[in-house]
C-alpha positions in Angstrom: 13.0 -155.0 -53.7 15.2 -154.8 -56.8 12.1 -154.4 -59.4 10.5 -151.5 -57.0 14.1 -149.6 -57.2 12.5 -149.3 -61.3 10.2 -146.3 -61.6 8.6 -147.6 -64.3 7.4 -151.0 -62.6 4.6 -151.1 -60.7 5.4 -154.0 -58.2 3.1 -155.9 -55.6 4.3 -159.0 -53.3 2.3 -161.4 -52.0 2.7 -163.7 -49.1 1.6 -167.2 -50.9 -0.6 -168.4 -53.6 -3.6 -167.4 -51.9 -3.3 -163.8 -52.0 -1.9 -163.8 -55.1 -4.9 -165.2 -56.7 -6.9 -162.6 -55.2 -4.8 -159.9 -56.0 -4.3 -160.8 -59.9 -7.9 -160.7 -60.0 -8.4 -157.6 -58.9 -5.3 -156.1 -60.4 -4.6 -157.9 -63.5 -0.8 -157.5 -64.0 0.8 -157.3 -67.0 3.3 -160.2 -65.8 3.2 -162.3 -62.4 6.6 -163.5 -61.3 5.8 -166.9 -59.0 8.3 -168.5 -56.8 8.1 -172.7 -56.8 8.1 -173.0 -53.6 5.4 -171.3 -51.4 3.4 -171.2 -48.3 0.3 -173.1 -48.2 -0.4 -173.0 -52.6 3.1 -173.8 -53.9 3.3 -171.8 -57.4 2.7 -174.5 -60.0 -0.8 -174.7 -58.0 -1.0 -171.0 -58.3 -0.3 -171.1 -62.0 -2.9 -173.4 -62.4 -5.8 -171.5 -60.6 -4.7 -168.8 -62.5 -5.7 -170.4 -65.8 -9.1 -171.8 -64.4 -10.0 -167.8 -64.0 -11.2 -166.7 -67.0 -9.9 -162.8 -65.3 -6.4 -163.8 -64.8 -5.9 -167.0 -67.5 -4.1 -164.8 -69.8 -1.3 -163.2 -67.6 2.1 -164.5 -68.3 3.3 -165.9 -65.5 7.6 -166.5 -64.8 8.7 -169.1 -62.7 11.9 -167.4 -60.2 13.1 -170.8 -58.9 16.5 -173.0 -57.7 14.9 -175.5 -60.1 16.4 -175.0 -63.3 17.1 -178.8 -64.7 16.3 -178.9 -67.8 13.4 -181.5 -67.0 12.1 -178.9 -64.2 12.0 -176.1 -66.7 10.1 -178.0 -69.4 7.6 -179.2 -66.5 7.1 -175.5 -65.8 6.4 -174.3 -69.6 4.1 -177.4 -70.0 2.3 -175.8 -66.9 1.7 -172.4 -69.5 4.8 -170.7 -67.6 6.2 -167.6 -69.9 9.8 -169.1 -68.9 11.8 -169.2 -65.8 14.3 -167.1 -64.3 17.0 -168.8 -62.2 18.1 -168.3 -58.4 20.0 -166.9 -57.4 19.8 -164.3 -59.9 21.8 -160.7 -60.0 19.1 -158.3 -58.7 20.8 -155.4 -61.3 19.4 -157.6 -64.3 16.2 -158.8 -62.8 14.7 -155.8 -63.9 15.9 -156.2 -67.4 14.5 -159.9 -67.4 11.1 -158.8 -66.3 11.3 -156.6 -69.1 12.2 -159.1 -71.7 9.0 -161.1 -71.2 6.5 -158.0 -70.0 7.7 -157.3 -74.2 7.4 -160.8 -75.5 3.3 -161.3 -74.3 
């Protein structure tokens, strides 16, 4: 809710992995935030369907997650994560974040 208060993000939730995979295919996002954990495909799993799709292999992808150890973090980037952004995290600045990396790929 705190990206689609933006006007100039174009934002569109999913319910799992499953759906996202179909809708970054048909989409193809500049950026996909994932949370870790998820219904049914947890996102590292979604991440890595993503790369096997030669449509969707190149979209950064941002882990949002509670799981911010240092050891967690490098697991995600080693997955081809863009980075991570931490939970709980201030909704005014997410925005901002999202920013940050859409400008970094």
């Amino acid at each position: 809710m705190a990206l689609e208060l933006d006007a100039a993000l174009e934002v569109r939730t999913c319910a799992g992995g499953q759906e996202a995979l179909e809708v970054a295919r048909s989409w193809k996002p500049n950026l996909i935030l994932l949370d870790v954990m998820m219904p049914g495909m947890d996102g590292p799993m979604t991440l890595e369907e993503l790369r096997r799709d030669a449509i969707t292999q190149n979209i950064p992808v941002v882990f949002i997650t509670a799981r911010t150890q240092a050891r967690d973090v490098e697991r995600f980037l080693q997955l081809g994560a863009a980075g991570v952004i931490a939970k709980p995290f201030d909704p005014m600045a997410l925005a901002e974040d999202v920013r940050k990396y859409l400008q970094a790929s």
